[in-house]
C-alpha positions as CSV (number, residue, x, y, z in Angstrom):
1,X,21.5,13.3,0.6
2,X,20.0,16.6,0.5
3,X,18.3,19.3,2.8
4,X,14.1,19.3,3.7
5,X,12.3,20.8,0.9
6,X,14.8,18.9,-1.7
7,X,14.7,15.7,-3.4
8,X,17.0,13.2,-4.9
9,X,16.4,12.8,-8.6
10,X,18.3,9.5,-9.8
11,X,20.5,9.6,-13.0
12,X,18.2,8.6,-16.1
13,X,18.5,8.3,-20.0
14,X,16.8,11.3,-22.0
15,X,15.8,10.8,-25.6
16,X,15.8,14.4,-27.2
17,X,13.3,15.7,-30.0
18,X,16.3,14.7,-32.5
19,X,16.4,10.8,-31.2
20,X,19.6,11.5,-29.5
21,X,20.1,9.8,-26.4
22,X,21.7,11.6,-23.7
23,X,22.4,10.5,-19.7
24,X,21.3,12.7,-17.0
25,X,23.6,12.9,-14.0
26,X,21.4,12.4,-10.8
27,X,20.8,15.8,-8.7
28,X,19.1,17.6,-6.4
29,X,15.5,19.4,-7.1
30,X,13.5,21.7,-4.8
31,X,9.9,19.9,-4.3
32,X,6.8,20.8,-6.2
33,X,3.8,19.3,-7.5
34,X,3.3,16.2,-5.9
35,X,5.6,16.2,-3.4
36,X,4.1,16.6,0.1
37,X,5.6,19.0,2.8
38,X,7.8,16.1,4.7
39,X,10.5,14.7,5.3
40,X,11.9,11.7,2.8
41,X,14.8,9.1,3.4
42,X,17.4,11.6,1.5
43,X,16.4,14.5,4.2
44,X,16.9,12.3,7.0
45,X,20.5,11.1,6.3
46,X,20.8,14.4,5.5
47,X,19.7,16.2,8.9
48,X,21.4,13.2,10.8
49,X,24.8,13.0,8.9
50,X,25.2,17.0,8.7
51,X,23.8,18.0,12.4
52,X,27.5,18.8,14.0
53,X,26.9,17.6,17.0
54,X,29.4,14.4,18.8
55,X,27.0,12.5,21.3
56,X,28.2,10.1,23.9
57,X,27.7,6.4,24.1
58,X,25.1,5.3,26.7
59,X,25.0,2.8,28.4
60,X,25.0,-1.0,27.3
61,X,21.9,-3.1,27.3
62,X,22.2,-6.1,29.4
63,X,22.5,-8.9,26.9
64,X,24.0,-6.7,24.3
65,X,27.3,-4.8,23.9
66,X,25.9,-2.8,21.3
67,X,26.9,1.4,20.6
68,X,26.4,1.8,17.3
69,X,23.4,3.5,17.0
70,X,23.3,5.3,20.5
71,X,24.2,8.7,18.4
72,X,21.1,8.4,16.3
73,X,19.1,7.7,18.9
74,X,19.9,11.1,21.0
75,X,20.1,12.8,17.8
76,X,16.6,12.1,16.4
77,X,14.9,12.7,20.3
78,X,16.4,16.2,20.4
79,X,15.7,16.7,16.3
80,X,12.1,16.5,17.5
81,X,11.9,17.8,20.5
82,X,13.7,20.9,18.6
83,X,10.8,20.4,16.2
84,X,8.3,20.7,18.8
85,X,7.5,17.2,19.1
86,X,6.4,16.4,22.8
87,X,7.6,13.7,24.8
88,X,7.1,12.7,28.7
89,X,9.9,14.4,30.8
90,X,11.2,11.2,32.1
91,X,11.8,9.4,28.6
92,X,15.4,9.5,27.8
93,X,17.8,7.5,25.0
94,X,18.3,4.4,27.1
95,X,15.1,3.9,27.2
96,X,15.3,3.6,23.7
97,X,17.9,2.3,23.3
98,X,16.3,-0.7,25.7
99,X,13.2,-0.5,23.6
100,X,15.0,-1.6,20.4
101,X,16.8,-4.0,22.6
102,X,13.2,-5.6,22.9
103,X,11.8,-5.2,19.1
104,X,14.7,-6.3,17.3
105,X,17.8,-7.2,19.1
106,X,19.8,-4.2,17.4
107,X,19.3,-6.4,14.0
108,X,18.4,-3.7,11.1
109,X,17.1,-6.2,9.0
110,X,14.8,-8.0,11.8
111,X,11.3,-8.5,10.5
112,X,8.4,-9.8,12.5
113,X,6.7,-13.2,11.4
114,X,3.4,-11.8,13.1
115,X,3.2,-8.5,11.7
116,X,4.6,-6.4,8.7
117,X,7.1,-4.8,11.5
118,X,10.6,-4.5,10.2
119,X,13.9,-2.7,10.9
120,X,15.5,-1.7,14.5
121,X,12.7,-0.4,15.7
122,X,10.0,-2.5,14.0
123,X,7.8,0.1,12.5
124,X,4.6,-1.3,11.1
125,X,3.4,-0.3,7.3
126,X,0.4,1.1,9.4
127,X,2.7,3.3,11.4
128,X,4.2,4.2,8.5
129,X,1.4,5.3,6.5
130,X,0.2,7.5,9.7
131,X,3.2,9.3,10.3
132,X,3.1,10.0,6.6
133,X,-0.6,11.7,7.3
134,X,-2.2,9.4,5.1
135,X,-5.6,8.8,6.0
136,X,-7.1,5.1,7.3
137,X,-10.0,3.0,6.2
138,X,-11.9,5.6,7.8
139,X,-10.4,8.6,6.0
140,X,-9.4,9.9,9.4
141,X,-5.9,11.4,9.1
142,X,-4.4,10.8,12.3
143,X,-0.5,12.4,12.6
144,X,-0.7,15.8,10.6
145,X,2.4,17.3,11.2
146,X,6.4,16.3,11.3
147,X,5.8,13.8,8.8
148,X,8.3,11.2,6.8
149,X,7.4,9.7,3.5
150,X,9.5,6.8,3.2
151,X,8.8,3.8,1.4
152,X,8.3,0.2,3.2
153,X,11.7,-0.7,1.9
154,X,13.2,1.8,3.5
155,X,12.4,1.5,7.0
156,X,14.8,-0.9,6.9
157,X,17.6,1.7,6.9
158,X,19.0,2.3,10.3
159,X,18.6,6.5,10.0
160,X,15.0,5.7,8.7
161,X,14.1,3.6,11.5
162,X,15.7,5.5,14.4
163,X,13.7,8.8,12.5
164,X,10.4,6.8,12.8
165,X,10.7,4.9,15.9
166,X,11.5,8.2,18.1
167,X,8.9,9.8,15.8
168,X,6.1,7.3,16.8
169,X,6.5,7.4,20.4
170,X,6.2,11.1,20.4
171,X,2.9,10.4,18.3
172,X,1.7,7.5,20.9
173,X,2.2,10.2,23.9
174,X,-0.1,12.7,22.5
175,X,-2.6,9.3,21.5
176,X,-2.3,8.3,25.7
177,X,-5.6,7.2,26.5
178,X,-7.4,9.8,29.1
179,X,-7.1,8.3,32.6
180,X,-3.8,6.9,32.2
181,X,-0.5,8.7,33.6
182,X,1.2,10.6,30.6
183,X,4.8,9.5,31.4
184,X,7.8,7.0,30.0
185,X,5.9,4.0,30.8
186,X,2.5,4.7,29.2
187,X,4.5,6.0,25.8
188,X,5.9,2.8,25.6
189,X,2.9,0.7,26.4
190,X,1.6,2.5,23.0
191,X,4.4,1.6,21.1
192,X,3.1,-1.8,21.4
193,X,-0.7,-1.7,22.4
194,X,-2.4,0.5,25.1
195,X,-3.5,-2.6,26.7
196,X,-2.3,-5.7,29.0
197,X,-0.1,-6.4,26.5
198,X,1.2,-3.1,26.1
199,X,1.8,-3.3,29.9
200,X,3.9,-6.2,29.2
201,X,5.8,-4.9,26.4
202,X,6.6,-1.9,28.6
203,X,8.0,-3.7,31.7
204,X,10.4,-6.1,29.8
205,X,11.7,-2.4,28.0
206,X,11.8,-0.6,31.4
207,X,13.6,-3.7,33.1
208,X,16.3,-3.9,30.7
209,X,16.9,-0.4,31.0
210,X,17.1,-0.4,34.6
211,X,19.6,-3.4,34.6
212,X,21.8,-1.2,32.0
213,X,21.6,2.4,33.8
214,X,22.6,0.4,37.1
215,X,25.7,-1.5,35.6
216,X,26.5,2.1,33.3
């Protein structure tokens, strides 16, 4: 682990101008040359493991008796909002929480047989590569701020998949359609799709989390 603006360099063998081999501890290093401004796996465990801060369990989701990640979730929604990330007013950690009730049953290693989605909260190697600011087919850079540059391995992490789960659905709110109600629902009918599948998606999430704020 180590702060934003740091990286993680792993322990390697040096050969010296003599021939002499000698082993290099791993340690920390401030980012430079090729490095993008961002946040990387190490920086995440980092902010989540050294925030301070005790949360409360929420509620459980219908189905599940599952708390162990309810801290991450209301840690990485207020890391963001603190960041200046927007969300819709009425969007709060259950919901979440019932959203990864829905995309992977609370299974860190879940992956998708349709899609490249993987992790708790399914993130796409699309998604990835746009809240990383990299640019699509079309060299259109879509998310240019707040980014993580973590590799497709490590979505799988639970920190790294909380980070870009909450991340995304602050990145789908600003992407709401124009015409459409900015609010809870609409952010989550993006997660999926902003279509009648979206709508879909977004009614089985807000259903379990009705169910679970009722029997809290």
């Amino acid at each position: 682990m180590c702060p934003p603006g740091y990286h993680v360099v792993q322990g390697f063998e040096r050969t010296c101008h003599s021939g002499t081999k000698t082993w290099v501890d791993a340690h920390i290093r401030k980012n430079r040359g090729k490095i993008k401004p961002g946040l990387l796996k190490e920086n995440l465990h980092f902010l989540f493991w050294n925030n301070g801060k005790k949360y409360p369990s929420l509620a459980a989701i219908e189905g599940y008796d599952n708390h162990e990640y309810d801290s991450l979730i209301q840690f990485w929604l207020d890391y963001w909002k603190i960041q200046g990330v927007k969300f819709p007013d009425d969007l709060d950690p259950l919901m979440v929480k019932a959203l990864i009730a829905v995309e992977s049953g609370f299974d860190p290693n879940a992956k998708s047989k349709e899609s490249t989605a993987t992790g708790l909260m399914q993130v796409t190697n699309q998604s990835l590569r746009v809240l990383g600011g990299f640019p699509n087919k079309a060299k259109w850079i879509e998310a240019r701020d707040h980014l993580i540059h973590v590799s497709k391995e490590e979505k799988l992490d639970p920190v790294v998949s909380v980070a870009l789960g909450t991340r995304l659905l602050g990145h789908k709110y600003s992407k709401i359609p124009k015409g459409r109600e900015k609010n809870a629902i609409t952010t989550i009918e993006g997660y999926h799709s902003f279509d009648s599948k979206g709508k879909a998606y977004a009614k089985k999430v807000i259903d379990f989390y009705n169910k679970s704020r009722v029997s809290k």
